[in-house]
Legacy VTK file of the C-alpha trace (Angstrom):
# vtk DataFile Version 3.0
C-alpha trace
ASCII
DATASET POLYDATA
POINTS 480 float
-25.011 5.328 -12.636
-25.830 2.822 -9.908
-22.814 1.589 -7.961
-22.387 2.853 -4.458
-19.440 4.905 -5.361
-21.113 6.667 -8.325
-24.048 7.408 -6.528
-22.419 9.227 -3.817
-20.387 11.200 -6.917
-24.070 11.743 -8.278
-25.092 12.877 -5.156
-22.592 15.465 -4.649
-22.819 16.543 -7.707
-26.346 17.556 -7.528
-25.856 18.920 -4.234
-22.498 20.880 -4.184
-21.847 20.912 -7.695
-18.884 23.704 -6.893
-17.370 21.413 -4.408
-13.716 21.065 -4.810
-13.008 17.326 -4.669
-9.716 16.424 -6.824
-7.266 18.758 -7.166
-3.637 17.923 -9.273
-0.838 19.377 -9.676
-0.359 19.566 -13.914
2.973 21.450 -14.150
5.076 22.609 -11.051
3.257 24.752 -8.256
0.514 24.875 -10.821
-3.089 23.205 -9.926
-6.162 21.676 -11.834
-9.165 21.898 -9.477
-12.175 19.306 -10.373
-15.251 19.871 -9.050
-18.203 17.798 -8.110
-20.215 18.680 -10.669
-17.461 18.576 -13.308
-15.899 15.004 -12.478
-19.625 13.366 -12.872
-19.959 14.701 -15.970
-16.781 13.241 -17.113
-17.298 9.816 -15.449
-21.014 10.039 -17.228
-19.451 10.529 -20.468
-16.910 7.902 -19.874
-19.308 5.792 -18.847
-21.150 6.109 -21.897
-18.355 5.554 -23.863
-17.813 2.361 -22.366
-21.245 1.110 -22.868
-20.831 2.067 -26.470
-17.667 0.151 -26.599
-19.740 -3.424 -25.553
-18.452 -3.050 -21.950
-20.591 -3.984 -19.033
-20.732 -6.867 -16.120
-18.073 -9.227 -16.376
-15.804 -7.352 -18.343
-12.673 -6.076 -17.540
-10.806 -2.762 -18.129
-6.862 -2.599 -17.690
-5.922 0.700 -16.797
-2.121 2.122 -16.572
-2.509 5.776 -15.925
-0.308 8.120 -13.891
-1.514 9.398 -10.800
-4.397 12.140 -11.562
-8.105 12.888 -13.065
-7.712 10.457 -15.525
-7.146 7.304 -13.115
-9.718 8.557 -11.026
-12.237 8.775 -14.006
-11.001 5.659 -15.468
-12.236 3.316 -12.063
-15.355 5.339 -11.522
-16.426 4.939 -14.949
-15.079 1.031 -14.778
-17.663 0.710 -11.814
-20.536 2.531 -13.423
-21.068 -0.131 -15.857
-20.137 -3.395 -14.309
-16.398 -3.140 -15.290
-13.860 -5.091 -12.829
-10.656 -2.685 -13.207
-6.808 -3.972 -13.370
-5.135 -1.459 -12.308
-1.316 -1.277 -13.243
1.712 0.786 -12.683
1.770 3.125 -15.583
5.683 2.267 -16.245
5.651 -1.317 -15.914
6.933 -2.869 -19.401
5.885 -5.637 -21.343
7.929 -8.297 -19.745
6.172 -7.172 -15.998
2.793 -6.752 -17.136
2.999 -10.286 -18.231
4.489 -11.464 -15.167
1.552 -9.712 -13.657
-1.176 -11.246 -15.094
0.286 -14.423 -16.006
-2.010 -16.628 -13.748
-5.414 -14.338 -15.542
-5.212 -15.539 -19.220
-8.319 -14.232 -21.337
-9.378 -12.092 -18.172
-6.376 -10.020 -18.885
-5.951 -10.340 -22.588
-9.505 -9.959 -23.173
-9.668 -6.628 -21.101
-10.571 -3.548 -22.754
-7.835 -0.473 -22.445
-8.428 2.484 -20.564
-5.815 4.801 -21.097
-5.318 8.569 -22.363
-6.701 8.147 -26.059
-9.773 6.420 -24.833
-10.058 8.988 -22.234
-10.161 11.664 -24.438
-12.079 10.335 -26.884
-14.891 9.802 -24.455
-14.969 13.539 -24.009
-14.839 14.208 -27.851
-17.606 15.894 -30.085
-18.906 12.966 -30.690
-21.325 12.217 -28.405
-22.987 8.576 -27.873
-26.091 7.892 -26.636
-26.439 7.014 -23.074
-26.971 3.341 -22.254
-28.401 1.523 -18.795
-25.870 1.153 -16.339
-24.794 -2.177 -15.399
-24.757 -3.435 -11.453
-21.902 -3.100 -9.391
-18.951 -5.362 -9.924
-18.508 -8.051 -7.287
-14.724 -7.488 -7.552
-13.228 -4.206 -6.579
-9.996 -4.145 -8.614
-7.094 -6.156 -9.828
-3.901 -4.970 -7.781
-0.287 -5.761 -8.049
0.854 -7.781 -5.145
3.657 -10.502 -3.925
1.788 -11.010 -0.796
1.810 -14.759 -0.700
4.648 -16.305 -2.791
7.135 -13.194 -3.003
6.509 -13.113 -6.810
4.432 -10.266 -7.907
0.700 -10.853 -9.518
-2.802 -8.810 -10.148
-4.410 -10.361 -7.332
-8.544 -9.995 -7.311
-9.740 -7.523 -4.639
-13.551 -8.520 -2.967
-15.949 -7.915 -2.273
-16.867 -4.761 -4.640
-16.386 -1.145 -4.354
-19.205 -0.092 -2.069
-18.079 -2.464 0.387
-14.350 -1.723 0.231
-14.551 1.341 0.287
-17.099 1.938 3.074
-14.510 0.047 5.136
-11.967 2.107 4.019
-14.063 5.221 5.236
-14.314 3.147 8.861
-10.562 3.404 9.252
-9.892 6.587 8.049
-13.057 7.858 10.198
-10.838 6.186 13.249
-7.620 7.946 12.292
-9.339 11.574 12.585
-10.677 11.501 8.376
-14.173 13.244 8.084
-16.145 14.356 5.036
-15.404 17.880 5.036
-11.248 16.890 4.857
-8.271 18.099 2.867
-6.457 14.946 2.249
-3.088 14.756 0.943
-2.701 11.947 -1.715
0.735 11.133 -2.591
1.373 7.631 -2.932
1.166 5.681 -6.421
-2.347 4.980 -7.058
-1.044 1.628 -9.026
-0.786 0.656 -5.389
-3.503 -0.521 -2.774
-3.376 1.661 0.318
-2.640 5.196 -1.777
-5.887 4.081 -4.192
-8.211 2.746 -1.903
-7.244 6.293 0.463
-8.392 8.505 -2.391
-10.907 6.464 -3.962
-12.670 6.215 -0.142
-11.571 10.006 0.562
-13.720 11.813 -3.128
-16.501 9.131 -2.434
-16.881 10.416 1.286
-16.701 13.839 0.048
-13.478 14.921 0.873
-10.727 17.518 -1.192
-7.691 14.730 -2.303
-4.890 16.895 -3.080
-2.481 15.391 -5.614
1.074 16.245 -5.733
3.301 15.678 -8.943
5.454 13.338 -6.901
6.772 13.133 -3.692
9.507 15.860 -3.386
9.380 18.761 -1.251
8.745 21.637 -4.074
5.499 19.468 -4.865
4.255 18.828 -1.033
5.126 22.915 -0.273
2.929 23.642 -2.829
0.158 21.707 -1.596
0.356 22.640 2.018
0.712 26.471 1.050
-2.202 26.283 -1.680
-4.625 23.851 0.688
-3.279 23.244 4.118
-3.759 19.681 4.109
-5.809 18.544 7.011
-5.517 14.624 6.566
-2.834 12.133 4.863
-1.880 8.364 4.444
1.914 8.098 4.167
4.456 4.847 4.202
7.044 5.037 6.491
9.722 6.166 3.836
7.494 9.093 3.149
7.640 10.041 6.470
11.975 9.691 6.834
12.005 11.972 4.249
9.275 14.718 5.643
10.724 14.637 9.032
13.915 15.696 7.418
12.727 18.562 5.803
12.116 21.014 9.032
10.530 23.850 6.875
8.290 21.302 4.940
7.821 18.907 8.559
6.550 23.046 10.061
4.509 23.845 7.316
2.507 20.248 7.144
2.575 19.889 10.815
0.698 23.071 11.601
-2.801 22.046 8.970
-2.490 17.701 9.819
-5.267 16.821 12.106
-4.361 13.093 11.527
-1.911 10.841 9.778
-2.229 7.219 9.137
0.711 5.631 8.245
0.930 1.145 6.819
2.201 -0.299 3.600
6.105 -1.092 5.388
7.628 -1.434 8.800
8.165 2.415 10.433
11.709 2.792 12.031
11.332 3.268 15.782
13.172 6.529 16.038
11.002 8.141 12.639
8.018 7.126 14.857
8.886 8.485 17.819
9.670 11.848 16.451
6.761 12.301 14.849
4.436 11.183 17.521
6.433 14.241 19.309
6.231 16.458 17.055
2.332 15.860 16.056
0.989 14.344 19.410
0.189 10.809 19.551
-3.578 11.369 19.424
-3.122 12.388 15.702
-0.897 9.865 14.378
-1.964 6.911 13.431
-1.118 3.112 11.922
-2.686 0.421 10.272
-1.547 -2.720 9.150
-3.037 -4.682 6.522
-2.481 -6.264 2.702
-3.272 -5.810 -0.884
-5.613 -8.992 0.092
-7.946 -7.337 2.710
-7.542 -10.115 4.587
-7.904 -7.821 8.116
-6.805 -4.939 9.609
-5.044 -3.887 12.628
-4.828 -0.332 14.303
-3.208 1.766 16.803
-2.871 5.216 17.603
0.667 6.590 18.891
-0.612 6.789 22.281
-0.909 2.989 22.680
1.886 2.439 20.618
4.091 4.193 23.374
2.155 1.988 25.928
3.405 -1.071 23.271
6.263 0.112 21.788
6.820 -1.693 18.220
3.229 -2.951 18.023
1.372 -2.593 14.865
-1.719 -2.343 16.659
-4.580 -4.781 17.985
-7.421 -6.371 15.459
-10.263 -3.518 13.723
-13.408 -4.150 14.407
-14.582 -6.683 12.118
-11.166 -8.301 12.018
-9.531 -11.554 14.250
-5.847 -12.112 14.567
-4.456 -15.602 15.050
-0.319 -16.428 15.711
-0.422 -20.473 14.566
3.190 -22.809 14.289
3.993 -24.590 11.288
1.750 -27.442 12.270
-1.232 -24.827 12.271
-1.330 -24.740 16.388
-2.586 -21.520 17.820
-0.007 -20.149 19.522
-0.163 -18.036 23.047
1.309 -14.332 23.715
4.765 -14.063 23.110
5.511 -16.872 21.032
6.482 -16.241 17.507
4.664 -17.654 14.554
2.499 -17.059 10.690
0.019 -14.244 11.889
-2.979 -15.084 9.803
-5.911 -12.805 10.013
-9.525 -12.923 9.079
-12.617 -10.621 8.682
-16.459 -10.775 7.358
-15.140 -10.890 3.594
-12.319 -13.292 4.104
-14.904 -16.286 4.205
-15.635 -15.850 0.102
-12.286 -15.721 -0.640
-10.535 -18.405 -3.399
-8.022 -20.980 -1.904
-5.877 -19.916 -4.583
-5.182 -16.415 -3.071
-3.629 -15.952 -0.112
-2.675 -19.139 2.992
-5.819 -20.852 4.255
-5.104 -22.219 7.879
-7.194 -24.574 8.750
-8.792 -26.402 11.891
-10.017 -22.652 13.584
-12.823 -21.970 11.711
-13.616 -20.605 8.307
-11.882 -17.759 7.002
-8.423 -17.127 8.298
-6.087 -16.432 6.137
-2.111 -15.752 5.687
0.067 -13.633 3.704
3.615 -14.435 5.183
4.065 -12.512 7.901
5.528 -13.799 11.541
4.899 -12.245 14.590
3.069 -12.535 17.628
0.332 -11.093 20.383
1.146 -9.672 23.676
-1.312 -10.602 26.684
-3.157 -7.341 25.717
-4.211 -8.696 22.155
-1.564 -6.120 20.599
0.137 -7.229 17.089
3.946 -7.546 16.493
5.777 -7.771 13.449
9.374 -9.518 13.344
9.545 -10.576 9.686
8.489 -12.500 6.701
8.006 -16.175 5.807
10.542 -15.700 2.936
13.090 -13.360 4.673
14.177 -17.328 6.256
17.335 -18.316 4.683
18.360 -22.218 5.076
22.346 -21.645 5.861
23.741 -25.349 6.284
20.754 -26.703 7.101
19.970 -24.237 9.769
17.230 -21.359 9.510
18.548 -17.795 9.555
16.203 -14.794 9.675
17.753 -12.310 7.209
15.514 -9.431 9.202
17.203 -10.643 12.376
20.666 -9.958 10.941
19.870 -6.722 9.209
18.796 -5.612 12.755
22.492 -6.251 14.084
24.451 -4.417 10.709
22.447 -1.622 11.187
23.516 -1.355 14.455
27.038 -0.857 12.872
28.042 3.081 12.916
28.602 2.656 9.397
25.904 1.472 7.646
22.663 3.212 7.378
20.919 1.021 5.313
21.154 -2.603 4.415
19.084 -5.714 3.030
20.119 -9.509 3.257
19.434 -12.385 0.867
21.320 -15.400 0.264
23.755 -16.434 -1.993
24.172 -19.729 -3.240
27.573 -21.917 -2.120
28.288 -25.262 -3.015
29.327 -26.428 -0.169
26.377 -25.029 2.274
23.736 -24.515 -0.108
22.971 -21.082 0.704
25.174 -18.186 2.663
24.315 -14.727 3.282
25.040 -11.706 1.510
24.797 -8.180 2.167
23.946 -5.082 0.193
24.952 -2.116 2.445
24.380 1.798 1.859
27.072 2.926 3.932
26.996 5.746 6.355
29.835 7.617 4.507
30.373 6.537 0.868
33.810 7.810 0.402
34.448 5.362 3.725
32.269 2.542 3.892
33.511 -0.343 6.055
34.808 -3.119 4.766
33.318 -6.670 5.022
35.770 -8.266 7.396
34.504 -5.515 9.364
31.317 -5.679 9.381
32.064 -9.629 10.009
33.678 -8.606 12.937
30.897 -6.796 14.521
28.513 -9.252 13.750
30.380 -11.699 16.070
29.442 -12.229 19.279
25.901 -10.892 18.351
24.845 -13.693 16.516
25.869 -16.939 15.801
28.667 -17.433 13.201
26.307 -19.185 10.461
24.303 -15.939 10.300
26.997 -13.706 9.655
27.173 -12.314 6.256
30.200 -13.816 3.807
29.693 -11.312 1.314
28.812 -7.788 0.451
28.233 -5.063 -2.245
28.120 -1.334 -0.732
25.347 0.783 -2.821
24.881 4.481 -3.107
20.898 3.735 -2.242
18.616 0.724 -1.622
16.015 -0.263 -4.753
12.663 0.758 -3.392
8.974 0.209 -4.804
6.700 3.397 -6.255
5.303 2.760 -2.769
8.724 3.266 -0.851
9.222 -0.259 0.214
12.566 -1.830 -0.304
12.919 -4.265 -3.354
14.188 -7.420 -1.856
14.850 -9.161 -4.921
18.446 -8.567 -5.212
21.102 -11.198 -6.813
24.135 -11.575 -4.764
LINES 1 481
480 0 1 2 3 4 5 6 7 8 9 10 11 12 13 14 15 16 17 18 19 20 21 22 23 24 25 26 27 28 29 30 31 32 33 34 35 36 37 38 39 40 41 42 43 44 45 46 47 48 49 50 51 52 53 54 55 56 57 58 59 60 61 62 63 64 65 66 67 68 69 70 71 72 73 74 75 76 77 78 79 80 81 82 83 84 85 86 87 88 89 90 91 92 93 94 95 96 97 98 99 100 101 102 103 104 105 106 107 108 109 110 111 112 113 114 115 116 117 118 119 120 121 122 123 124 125 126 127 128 129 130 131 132 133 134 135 136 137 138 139 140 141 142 143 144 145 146 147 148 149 150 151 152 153 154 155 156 157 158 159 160 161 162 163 164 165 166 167 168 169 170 171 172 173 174 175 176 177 178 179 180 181 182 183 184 185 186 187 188 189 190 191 192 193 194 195 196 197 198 199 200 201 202 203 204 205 206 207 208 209 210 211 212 213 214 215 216 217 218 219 220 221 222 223 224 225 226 227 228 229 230 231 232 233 234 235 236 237 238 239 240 241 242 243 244 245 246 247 248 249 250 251 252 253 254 255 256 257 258 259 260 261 262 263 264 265 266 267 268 269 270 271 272 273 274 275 276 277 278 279 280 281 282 283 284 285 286 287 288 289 290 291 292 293 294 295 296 297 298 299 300 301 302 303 304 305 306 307 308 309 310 311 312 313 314 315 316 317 318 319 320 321 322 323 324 325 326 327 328 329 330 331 332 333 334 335 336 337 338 339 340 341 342 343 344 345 346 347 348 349 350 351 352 353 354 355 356 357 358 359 360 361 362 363 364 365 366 367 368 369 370 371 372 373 374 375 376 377 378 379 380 381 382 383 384 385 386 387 388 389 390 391 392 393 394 395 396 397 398 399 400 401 402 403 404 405 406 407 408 409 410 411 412 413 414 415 416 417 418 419 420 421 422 423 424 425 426 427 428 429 430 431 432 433 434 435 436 437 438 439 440 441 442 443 444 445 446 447 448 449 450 451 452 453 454 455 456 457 458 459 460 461 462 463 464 465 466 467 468 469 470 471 472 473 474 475 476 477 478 479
């Protein structure tokens, strides 16, 4: 095998062949430890299997596998001959995995399967004989996004795995990650920051440990069989750890570091774990299926800049520019396009080329702006704008006020569509108390005075819980 990734597998293998460095959960409080030794033998064989098949360079595997060995094996083997894999959720139906890859065509439909039969079979009794590995692919991985247009798509990941993934190492190396780690997986791996975290973490050497799912019987029985010393978590992960005290004291006492990206992080979950853990070990990142940049922050500076997501990683740029592509200076709000050293090969067909500041910077619908200190800020998305009447409302802008209400605790905007205005605003509230929610004419009431009457919501629907992604993010599709 002679992709980057592969040979650092080979390498530990040969080396520390007894080296724990993926361990699962397979049945409740019940762990499968894979070795060094024992996972290149697998990816060899799988490998093999693939040649057999007629796979190499330019060919594409689709792969929709639950979190666990399997996945794992599936990409490293995918890599080992050539293979460019598209990775999807392992639930999605037919309906979404055409919606996926409807822009891909015979890339997709010509892709060869990956999934449990093949798996197994590649570890049968019957053996084939080993073929000549292919190069690296020049493209990572196919990954569900909606980045750029809202409406989800496998969206081609450069440049290839050695290079992602090395970069991956770089941040994880910044937010206290080393070699020698424990690292806590326990994100979807159908999803781009939980897959490129392991996939980076057992190619730098590290332990991944792999809960079931995300529920505290699953994450006890990590931290009391491993004692976690590293994780990436989403900001809904972290709500629900920090409201476990006896999981939050177990975890707490192995972390060395967090890093935390994939959604916005409520100010008051932040600021309770930066005092519980120490700001020196908590961590955030903020970045995009696309790799289009990076930016980082530790909780230190983001006490110092409360509500940034962090200034630009090395390698990285960050430009605010207006509609008519204009940077724009501190303070002002605006698109926050990014670039880095890959963002120059990118397609124009992925994400928002600006142009007139040099090659390379690139958008995926995000506004915000800089501080005089270079530090990022987040305050919403391209397509949470509304047009109300011909005016612009900023659906974020008026969840901020409802949840300001004592009784809602969650909520999400989106418009409705009225004759007369074209558009109005609707609101789907979890409320604070379900057997009392408030009622809209409430909730209308508080919203006056605190922002202007077109942005008030006309209509609502009160929910027992907010749709949210495998990767905790809120679904915003909903149809008022």
């Amino acid at each position: 095998m002679q992709t980057t990734e592969t040979r650092r597998l080979r390498s530990l293998a040969r080396t520390a062949p007894a080296r724990p460095l993926l361990s699962v959960e397979d049945r409740p409080g019940e762990w499968v430890v894979h070795t060094a030794g024992e996972l290149y033998e697998k990816v060899t064989a799988t490998a093999d299997f693939l040649r057999a098949a007629g796979l190499g360079p330019g060919r594409h595997t689709v792969i929709a596998l639950p979190n666990g060995e399997g996945l794992v094996r599936a990409l490293l083997a995918s890599w080992a001959v050539g293979c460019t894999p598209m990775v999807l959720p392992q639930q999605a139906t037919d309906f979404e995995r055409q919606v996926l890859s409807a822009d891909l065509g015979e890339a997709f439909t010509g892709g060869f399967p990956l999934g449990e039969r093949e798996l197994a079979a590649a570890l049968g009794p019957n053996a084939v004989r080993p073929v000549p590995p292919g190069p690296e692919p020049g493209t990572t991985w196919y990954l569900p996004t909606g980045g750029t247009t809202g409406l989800p798509n496998l969206f081609p990941v450069t440049p290839g795995p050695g290079a992602v993934l090395g970069a991956a190492r770089q941040l994880m190396r910044a937010a206290g990650w080393s070699p020698d780690a424990v690292q806590l997986s326990t994100g979807p791996l159908s999803h781009a920051a939980p897959l490129m975290m392991c996939m980076a973490g057992i190619g730098g050497g590290a332990h991944v440990v792999m809960p079931r799912r995300l529920e505290p019987g699953s994450l006890k029985s990590a931290v009391r069989r491993f004692s976690p010393t590293w994780c990436h978590l989403t900001p809904n992960q972290m709500a629900l750890i920090d409201a476990n005290e006896a999981l939050w004291d177990n975890l707490s006492a192995s972390l060395g570091g967090v890093l935390h990206m994939s959604a916005p992080c409520p100010e008051d979950v932040k600021r309770r774990w930066i005092a519980r853990l120490g700001g020196e070990r908590l961590y955030e990142t903020y970045s995009c299926t696309q790799l289009v940049g990076a930016t980082f922050c530790d909780g230190v500076e983001w006490l110092a800049h409360p509500g940034t997501v962090g200034r630009p990683f090395p390698s990285s740029e960050v430009l605010v520019a207006d509609e008519a592509g204009r940077a724009l200076p501190p303070g002002e709000v605006g698109e926050v396009f990014m670039r880095s050293e890959w963002t120059r090969g990118l397609a124009d067909s992925g994400p928002r080329r600006l142009r007139g500041h040099g090659d390379g910077y690139l958008g995926v619908g995000d506004r915000g702006y800089t501080d005089e200190d270079g530090y990022l800020y987040l305050t919403g998305r391209l397509d949470d704008v509304v047009l109300v009447g011909g005016a612009n409302v900023n659906t974020r802008e008026v969840e901020s006020v409802l949840l300001a209400h004592p009784g809602v605790s969650e909520v999400v905007v989106v418009q409705r569509p009225e004759p007369l205005m074209g558009s109005v605003l609707h609101a789907v509230v979890v409320p604070d108390d379900p057997a009392h929610p408030p009622t809209i004419a409430a909730l209308r009431e508080f919203c006056g005075g605190r922002i202007s009457p077109y942005k008030i919501p006309v209509t609502a629907d009160f929910v027992a819980a907010l749709p949210r992604s495998h990767a905790g993010k809120v679904e915003r599709f909903w149809r008022a």
